[in-house]
N, C-alpha and C positions, 0 to 999 in steps of 0.2 A: 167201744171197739166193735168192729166188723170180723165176723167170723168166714173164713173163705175156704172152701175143704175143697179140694178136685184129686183123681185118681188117673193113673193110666199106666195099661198093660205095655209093656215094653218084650221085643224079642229077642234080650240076653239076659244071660244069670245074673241072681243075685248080684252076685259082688263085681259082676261088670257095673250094673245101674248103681251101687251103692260108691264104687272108686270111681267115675267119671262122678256123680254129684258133690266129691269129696276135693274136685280141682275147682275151688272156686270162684278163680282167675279164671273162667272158661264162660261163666252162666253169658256174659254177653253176647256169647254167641247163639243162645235161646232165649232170652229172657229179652222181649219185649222194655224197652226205655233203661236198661240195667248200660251203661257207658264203659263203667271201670270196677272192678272188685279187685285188690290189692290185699293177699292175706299178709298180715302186721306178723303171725306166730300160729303157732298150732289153736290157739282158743280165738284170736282177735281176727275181724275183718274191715279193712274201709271201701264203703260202697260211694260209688257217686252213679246217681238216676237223676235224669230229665225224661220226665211225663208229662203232657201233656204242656209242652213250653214251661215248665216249674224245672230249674234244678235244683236238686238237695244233695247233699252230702252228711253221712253217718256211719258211726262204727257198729259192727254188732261183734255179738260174744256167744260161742257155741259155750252152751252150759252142759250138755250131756249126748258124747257120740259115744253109739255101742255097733260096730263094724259090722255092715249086713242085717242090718235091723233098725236105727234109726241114728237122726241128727236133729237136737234142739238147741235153739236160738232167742238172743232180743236185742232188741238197740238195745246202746250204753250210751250215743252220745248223737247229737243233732237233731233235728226237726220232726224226723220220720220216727215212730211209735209203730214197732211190732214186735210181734213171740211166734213160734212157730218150730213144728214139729214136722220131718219129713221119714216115714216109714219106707221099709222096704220089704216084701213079702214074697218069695219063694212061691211060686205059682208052679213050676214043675222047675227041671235041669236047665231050661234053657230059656224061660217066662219068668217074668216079674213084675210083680205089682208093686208104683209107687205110687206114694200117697202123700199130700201135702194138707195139713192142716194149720192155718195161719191165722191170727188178730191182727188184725190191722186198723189202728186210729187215724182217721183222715186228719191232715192238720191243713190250714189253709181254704178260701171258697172253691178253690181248683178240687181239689180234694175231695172234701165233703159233696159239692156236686157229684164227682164222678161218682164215686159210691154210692149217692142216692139213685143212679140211672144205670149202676150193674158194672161201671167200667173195671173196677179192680176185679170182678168174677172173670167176665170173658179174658182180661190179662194174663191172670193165673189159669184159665182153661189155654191159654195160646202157651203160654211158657211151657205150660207139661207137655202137650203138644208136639211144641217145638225143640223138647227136652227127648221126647221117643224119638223121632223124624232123625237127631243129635245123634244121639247114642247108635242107633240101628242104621244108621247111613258110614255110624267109620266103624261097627264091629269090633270094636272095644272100646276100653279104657285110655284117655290121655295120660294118665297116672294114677295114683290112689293112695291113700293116709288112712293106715288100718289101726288107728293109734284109739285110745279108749280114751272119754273122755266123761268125769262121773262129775255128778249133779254135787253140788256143796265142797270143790276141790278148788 
């Protein structure tokens, strides 16, 4: 697995950056090759990505949301192999820091090229990116799920 960690200061609070990351039907609108996210329930998601001419489709499963501080994740089902942990840090009233720390296993030569030549980094540096530019251009939140979600439930 590939370890991909990127940060970026964003200019609303906390719990704006933590309740727009929490509409997950939304990431297409930041997320570089991200098509469709359809959340299934409060724990399931089905994602469908085309990168790089490849589509794939998979579900993930948030294993532990704690509201205004973090959300973790993995596939459960399809091609694509990842885990991943997204922070939220309180930088002062009106600043925040997010932070995404991800594994990702390339599957396919599409893949594991890219990764050998950095393309999943600059991705994830665009999505966060494209994740502040998101956020700070509409001044809030599209909605937000302040619901708790613990590890072994």
């Amino acid at each position: 697995m590939s370890m991909v960690k990127e940060a970026v200061d964003v200019e609303v609070p906390v719990h704006t950056a933590y309740n727009q990351w929490t509409q997950f039907e939304e990431f297409p609108h930041f997320m570089e090759g991200v098509e469709e996210v359809r959340q299934l329930d409060e724990r399931h998601n089905h994602w469908t990505t085309k990168v790089s001419g490849v589509k794939r489709e998979f579900d993930t499963e948030i294993v532990d949301q704690l509201p205004d501080e973090r959300i973790t994740w993995r596939t459960t089902t399809g091609d694509t192999k990842q885990k991943g942990t997204v922070s939220f840090q309180r930088l002062d009233d009106t600043r925040t820091r997010v932070e995404l720390v991800m594994d990702v296993e390339p599957t396919g030569v599409a893949e594991k090229t890219g990764d050998m030549l950095g393309v999943i980094d600059r991705r994830v540096k665009g999505d966060m990116q494209r994740f502040k530019e998101y956020i700070e251009g509409r001044g809030g939140e599209s909605g937000a799920w302040r619901g708790r979600i613990r590890p072994g439930e």
